[in-house]
mmCIF file of the N, C-alpha and C atoms, coordinates in Angstrom:
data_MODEL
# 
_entry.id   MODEL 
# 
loop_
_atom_site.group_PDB 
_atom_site.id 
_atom_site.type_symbol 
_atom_site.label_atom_id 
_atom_site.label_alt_id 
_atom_site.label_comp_id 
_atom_site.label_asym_id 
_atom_site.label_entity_id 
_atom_site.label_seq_id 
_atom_site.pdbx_PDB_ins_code 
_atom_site.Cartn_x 
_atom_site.Cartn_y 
_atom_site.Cartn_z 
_atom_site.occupancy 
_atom_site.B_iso_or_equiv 
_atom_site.pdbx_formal_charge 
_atom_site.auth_seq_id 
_atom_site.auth_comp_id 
_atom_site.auth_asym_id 
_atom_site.auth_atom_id 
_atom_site.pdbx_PDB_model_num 
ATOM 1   N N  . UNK A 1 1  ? -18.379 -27.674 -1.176  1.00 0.00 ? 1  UNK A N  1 
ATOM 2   C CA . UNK A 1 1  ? -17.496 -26.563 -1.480  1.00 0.00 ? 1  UNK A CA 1 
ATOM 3   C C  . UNK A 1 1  ? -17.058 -25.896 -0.168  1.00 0.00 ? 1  UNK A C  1 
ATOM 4   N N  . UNK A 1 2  ? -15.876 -25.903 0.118   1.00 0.00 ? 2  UNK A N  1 
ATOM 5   C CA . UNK A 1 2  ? -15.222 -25.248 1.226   1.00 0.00 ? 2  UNK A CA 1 
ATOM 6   C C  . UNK A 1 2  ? -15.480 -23.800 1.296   1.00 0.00 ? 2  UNK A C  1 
ATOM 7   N N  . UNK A 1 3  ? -15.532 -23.108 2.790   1.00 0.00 ? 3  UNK A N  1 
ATOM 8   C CA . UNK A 1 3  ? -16.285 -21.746 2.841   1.00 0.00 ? 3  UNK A CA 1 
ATOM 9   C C  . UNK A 1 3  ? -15.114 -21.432 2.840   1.00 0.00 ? 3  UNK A C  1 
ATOM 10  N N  . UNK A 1 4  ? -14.645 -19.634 2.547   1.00 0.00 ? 4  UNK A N  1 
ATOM 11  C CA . UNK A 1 4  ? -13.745 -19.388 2.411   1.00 0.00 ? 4  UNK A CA 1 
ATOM 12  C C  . UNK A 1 4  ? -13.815 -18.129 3.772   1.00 0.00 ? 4  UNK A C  1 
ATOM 13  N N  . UNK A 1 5  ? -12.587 -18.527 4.431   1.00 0.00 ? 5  UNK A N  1 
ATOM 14  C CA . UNK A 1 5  ? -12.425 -17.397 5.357   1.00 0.00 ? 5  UNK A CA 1 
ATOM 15  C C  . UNK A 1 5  ? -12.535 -15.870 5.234   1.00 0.00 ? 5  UNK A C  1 
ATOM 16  N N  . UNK A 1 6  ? -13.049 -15.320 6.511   1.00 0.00 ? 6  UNK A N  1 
ATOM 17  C CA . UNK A 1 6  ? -13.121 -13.597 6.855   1.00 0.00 ? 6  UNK A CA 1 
ATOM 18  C C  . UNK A 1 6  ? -11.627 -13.238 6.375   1.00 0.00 ? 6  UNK A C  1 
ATOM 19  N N  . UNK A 1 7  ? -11.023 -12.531 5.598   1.00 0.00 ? 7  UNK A N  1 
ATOM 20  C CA . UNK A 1 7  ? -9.627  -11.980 5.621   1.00 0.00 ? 7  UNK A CA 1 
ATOM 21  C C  . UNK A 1 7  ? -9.214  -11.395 7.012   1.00 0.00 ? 7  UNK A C  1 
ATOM 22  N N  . UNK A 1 8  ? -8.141  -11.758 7.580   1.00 0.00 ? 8  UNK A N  1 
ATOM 23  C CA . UNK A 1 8  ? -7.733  -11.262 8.254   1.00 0.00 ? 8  UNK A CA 1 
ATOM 24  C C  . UNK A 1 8  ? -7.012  -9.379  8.322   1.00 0.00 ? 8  UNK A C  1 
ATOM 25  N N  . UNK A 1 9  ? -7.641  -8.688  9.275   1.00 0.00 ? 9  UNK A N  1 
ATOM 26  C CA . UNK A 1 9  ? -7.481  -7.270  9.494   1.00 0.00 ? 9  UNK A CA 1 
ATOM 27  C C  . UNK A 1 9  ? -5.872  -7.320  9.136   1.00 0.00 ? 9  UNK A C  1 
ATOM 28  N N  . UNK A 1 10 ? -4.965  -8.099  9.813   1.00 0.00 ? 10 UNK A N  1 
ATOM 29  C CA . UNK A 1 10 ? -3.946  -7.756  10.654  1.00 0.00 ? 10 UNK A CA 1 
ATOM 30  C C  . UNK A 1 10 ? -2.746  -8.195  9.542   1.00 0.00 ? 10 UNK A C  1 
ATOM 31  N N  . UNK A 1 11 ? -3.489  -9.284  8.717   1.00 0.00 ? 11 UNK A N  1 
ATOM 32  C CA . UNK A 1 11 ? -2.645  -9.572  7.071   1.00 0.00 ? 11 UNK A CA 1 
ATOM 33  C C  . UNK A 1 11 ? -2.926  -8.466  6.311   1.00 0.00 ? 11 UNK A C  1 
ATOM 34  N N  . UNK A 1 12 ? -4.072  -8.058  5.985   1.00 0.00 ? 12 UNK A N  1 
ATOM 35  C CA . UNK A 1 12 ? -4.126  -7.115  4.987   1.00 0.00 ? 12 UNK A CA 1 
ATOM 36  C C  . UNK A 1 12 ? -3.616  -6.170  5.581   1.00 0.00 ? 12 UNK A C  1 
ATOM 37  N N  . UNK A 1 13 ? -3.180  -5.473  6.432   1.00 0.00 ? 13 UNK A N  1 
ATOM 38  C CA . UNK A 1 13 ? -2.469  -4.405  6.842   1.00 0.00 ? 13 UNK A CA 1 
ATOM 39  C C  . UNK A 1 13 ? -1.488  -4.077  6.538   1.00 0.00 ? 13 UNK A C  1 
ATOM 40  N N  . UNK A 1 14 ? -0.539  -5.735  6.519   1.00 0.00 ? 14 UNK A N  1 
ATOM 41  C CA . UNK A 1 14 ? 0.644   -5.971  6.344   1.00 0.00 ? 14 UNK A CA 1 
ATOM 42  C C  . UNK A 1 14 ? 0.888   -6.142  5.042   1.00 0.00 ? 14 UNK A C  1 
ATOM 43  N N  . UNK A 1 15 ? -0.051  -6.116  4.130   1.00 0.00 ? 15 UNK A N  1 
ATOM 44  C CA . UNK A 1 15 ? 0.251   -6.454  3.126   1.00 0.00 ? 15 UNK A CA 1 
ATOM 45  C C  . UNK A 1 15 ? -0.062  -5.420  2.697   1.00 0.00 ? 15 UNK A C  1 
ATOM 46  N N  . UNK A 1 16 ? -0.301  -3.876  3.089   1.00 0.00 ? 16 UNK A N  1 
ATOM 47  C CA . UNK A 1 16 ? -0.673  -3.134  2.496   1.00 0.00 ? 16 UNK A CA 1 
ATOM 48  C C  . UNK A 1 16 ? 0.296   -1.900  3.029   1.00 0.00 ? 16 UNK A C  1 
ATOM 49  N N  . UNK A 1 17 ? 1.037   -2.171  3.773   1.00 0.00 ? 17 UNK A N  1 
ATOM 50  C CA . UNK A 1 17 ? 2.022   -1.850  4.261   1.00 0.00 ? 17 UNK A CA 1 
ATOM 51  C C  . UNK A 1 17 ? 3.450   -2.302  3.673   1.00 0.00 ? 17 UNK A C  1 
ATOM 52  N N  . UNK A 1 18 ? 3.403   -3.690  3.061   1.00 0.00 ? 18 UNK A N  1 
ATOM 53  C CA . UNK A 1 18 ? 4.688   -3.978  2.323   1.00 0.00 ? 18 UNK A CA 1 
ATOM 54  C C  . UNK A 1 18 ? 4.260   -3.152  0.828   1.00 0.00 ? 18 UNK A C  1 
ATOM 55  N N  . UNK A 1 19 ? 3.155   -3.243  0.559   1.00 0.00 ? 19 UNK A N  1 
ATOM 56  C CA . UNK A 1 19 ? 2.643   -2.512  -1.184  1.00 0.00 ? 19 UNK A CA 1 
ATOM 57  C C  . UNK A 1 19 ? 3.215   -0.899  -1.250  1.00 0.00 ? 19 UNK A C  1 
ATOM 58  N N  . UNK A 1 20 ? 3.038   -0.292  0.078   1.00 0.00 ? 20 UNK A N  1 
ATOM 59  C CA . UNK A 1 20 ? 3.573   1.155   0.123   1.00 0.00 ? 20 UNK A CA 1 
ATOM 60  C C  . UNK A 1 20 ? 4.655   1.158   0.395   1.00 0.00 ? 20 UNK A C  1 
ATOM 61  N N  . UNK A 1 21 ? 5.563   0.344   0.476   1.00 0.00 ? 21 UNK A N  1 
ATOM 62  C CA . UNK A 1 21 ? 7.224   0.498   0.545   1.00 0.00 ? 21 UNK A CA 1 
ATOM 63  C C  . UNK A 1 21 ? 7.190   -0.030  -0.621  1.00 0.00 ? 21 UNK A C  1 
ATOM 64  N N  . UNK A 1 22 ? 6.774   -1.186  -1.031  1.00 0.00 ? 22 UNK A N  1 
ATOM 65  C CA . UNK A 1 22 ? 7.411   -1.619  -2.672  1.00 0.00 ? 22 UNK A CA 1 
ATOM 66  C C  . UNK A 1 22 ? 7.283   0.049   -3.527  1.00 0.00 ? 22 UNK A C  1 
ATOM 67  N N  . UNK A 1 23 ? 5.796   0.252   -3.690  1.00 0.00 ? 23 UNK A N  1 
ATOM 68  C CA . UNK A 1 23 ? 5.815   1.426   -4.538  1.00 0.00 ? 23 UNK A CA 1 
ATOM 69  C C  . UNK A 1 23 ? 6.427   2.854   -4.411  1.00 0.00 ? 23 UNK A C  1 
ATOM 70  N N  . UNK A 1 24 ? 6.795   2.944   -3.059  1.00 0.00 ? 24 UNK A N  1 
ATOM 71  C CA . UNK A 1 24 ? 7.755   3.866   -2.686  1.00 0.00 ? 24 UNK A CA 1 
ATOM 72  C C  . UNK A 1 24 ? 9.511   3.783   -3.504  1.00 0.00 ? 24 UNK A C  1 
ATOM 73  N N  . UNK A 1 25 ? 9.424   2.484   -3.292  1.00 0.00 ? 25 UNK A N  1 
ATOM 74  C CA . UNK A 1 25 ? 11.360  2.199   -3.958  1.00 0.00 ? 25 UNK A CA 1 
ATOM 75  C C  . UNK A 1 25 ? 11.002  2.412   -5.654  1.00 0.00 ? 25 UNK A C  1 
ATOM 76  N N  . UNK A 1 26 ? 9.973   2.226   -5.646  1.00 0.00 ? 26 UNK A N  1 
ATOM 77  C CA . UNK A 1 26 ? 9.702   2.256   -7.491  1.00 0.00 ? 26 UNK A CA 1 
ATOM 78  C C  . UNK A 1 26 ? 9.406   3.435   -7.815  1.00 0.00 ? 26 UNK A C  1 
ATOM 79  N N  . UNK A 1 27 ? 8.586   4.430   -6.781  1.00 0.00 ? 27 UNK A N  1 
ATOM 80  C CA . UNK A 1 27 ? 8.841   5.776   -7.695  1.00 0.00 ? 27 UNK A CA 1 
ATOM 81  C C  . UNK A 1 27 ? 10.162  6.545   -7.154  1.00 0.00 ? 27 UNK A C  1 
ATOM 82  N N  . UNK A 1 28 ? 11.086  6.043   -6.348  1.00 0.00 ? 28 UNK A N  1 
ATOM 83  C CA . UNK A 1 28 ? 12.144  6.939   -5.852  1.00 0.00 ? 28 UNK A CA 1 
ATOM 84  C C  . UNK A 1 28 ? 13.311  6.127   -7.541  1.00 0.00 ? 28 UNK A C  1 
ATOM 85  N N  . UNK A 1 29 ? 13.175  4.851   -7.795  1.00 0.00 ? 29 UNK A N  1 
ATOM 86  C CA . UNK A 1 29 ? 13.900  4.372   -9.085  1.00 0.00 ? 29 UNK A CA 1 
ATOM 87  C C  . UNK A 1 29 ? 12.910  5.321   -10.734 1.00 0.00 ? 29 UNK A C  1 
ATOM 88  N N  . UNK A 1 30 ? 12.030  5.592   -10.323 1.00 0.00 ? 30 UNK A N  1 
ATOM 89  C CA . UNK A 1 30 ? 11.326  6.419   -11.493 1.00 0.00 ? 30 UNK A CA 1 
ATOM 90  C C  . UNK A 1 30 ? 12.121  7.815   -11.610 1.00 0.00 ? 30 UNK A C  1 
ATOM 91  N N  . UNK A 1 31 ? 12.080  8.400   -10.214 1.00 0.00 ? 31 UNK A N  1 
ATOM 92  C CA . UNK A 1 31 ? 12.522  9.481   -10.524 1.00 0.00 ? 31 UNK A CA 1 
ATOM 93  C C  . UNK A 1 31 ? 14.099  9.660   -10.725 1.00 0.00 ? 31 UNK A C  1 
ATOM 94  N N  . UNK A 1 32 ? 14.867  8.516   -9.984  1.00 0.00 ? 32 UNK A N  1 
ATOM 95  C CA . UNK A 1 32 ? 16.404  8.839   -10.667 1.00 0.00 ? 32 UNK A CA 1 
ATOM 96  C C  . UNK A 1 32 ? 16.172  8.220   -11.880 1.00 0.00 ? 32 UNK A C  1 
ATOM 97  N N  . UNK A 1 33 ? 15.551  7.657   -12.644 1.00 0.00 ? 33 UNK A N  1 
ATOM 98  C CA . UNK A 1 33 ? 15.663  7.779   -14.205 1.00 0.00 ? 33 UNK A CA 1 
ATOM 99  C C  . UNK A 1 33 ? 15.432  8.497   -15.327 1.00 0.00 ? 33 UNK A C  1 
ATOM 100 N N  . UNK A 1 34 ? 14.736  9.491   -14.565 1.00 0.00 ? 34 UNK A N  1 
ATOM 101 C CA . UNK A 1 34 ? 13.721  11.311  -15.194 1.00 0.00 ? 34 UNK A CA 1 
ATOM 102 C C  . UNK A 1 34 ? 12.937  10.838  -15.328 1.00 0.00 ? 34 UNK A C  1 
ATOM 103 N N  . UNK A 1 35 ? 11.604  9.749   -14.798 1.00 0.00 ? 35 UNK A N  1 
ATOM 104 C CA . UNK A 1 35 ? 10.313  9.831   -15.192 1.00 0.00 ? 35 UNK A CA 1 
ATOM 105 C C  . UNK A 1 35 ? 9.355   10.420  -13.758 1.00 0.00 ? 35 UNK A C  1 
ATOM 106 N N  . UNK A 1 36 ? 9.751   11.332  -13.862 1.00 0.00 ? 36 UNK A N  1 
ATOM 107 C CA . UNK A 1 36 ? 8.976   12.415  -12.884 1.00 0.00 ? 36 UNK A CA 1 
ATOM 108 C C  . UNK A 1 36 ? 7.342   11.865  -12.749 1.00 0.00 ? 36 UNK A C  1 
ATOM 109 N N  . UNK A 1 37 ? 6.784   12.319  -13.558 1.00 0.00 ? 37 UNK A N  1 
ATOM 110 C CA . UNK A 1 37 ? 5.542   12.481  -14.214 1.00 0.00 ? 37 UNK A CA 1 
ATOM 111 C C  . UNK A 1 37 ? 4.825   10.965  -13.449 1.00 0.00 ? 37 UNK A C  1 
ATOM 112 N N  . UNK A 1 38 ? 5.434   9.835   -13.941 1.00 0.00 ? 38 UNK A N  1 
ATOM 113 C CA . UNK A 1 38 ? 4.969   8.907   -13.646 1.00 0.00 ? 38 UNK A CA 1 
ATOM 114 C C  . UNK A 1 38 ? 5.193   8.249   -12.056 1.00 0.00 ? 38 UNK A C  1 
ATOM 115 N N  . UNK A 1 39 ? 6.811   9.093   -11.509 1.00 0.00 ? 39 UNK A N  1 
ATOM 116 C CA . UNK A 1 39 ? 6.869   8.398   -10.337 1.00 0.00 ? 39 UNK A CA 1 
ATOM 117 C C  . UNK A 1 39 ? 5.977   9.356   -9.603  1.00 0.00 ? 39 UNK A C  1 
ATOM 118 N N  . UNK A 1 40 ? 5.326   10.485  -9.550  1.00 0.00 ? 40 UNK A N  1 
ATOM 119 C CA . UNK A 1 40 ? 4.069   11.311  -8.966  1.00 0.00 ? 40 UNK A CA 1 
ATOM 120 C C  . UNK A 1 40 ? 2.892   9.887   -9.009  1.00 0.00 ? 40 UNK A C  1 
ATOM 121 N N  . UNK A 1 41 ? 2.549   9.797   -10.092 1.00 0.00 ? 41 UNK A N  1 
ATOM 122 C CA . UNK A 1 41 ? 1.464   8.395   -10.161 1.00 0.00 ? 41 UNK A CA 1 
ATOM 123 C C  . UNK A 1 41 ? 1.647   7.503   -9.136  1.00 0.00 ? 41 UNK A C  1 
ATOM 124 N N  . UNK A 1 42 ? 2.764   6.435   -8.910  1.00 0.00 ? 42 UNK A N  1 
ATOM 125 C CA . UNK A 1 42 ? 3.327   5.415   -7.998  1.00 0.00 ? 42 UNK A CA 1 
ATOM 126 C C  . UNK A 1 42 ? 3.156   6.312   -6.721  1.00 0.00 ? 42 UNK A C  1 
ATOM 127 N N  . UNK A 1 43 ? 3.853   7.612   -6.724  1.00 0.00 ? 43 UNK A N  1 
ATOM 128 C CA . UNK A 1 43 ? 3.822   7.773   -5.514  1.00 0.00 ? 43 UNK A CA 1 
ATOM 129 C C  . UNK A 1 43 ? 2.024   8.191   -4.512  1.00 0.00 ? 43 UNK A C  1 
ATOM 130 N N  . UNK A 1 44 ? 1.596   8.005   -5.436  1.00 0.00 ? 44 UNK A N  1 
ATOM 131 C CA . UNK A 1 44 ? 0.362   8.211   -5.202  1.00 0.00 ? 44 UNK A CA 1 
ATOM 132 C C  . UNK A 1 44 ? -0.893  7.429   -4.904  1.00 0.00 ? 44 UNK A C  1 
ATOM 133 N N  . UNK A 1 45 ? -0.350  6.134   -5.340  1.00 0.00 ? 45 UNK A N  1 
ATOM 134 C CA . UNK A 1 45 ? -0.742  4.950   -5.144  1.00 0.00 ? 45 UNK A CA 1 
ATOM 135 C C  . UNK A 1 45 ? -0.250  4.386   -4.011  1.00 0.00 ? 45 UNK A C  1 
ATOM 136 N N  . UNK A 1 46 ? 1.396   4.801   -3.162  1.00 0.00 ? 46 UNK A N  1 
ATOM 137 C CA . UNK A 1 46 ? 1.680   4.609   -2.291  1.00 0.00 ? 46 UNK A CA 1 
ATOM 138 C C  . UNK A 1 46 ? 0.851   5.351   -1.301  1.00 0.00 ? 46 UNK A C  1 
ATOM 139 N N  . UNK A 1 47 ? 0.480   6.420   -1.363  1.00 0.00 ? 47 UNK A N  1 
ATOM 140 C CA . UNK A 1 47 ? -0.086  6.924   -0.385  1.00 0.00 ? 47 UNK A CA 1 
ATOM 141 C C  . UNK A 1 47 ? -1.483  6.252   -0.010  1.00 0.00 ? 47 UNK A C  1 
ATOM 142 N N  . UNK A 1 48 ? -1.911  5.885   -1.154  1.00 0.00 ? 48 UNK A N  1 
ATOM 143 C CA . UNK A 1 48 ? -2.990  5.282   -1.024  1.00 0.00 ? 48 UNK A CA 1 
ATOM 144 C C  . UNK A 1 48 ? -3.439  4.199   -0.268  1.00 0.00 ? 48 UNK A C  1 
ATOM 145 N N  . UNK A 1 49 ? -2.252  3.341   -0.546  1.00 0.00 ? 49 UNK A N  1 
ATOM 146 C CA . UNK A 1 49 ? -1.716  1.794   -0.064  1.00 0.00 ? 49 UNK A CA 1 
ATOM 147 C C  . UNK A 1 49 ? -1.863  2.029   1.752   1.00 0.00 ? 49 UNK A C  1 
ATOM 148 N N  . UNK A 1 50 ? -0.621  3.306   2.219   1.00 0.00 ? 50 UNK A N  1 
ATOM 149 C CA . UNK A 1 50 ? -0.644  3.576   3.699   1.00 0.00 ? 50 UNK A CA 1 
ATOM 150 C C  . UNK A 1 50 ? -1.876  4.919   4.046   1.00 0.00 ? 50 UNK A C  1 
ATOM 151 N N  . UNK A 1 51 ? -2.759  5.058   3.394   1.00 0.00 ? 51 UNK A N  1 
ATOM 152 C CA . UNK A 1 51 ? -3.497  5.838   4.084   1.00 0.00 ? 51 UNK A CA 1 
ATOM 153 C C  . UNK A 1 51 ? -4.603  4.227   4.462   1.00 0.00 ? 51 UNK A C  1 
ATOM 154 N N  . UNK A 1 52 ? -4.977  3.302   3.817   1.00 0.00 ? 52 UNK A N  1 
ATOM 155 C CA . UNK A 1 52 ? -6.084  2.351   3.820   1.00 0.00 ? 52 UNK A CA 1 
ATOM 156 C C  . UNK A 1 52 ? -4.975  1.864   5.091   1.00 0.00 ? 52 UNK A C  1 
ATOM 157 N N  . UNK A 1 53 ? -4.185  1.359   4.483   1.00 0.00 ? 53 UNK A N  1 
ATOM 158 C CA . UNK A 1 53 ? -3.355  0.952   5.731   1.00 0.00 ? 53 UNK A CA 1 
ATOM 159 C C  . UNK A 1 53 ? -3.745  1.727   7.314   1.00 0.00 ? 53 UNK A C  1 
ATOM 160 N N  . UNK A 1 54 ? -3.630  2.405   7.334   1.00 0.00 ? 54 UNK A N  1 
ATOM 161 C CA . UNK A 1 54 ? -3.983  3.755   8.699   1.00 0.00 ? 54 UNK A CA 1 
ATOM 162 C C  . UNK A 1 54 ? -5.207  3.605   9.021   1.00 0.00 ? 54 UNK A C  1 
ATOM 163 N N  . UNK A 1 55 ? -5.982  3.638   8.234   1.00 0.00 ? 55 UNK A N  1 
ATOM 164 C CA . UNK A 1 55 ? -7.786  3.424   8.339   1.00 0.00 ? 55 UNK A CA 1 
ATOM 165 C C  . UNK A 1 55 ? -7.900  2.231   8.972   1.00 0.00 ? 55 UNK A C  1 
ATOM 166 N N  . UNK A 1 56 ? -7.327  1.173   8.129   1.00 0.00 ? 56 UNK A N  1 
ATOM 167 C CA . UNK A 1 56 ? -7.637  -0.532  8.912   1.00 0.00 ? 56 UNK A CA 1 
ATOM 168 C C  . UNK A 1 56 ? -7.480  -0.128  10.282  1.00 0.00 ? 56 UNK A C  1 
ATOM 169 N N  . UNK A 1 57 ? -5.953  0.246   10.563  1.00 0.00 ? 57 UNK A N  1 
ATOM 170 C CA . UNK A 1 57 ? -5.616  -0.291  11.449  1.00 0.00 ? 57 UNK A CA 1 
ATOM 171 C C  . UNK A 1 57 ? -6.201  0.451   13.071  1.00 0.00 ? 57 UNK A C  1 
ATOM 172 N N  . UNK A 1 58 ? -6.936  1.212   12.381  1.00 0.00 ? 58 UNK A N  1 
ATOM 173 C CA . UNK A 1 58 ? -7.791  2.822   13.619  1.00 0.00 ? 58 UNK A CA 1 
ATOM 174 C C  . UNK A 1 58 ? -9.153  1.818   13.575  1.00 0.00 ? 58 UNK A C  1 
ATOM 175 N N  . UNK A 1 59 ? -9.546  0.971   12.864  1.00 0.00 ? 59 UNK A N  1 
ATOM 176 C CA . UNK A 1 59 ? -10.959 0.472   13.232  1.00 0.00 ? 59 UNK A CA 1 
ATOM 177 C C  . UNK A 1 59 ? -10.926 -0.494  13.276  1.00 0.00 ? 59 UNK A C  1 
ATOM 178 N N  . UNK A 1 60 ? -9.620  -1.489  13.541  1.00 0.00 ? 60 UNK A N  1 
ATOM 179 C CA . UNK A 1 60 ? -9.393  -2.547  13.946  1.00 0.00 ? 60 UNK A CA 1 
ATOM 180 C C  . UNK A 1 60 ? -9.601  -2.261  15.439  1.00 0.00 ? 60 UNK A C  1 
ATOM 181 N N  . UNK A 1 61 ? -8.816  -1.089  15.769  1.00 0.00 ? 61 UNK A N  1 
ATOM 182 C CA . UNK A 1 61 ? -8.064  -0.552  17.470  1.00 0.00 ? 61 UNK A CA 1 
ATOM 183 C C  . UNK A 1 61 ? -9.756  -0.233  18.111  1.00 0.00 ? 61 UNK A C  1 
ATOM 184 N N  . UNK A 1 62 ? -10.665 -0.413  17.244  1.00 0.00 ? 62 UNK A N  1 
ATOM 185 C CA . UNK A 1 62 ? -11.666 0.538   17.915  1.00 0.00 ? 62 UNK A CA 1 
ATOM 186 C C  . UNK A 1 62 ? -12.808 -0.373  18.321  1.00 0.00 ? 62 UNK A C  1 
# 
């Protein structure tokens, strides 16, 4: 059985960095449709996405 690689710091960054722009365009399309309520949710998950994002990338640097 093949070992499966360490994830790379520098992919998941990036990939967590494209997740907070996707969910960014989706709650800015939530809210021009009036779902307020829910694009608060998305947008919150975006933050989430670039705060881990920020963290990686400060204890990658360190």
């Amino acid at each position: 059985m093949k070992q499966r690689k360490k994830p790379s710091v520098s992919r998941l960054t990036k990939g967590l960095w494209r997740q907070a722009y996707d969910a960014e365009e989706k709650a800015a399309k939530l809210r021009e449709l009036g779902f307020d309520r829910y694009a608060n949710s998305v947008g919150a998950a975006a933050r989430a996405f670039s705060d881990a994002a920020i963290f990686l990338e400060a204890k990658a640097s360190q």
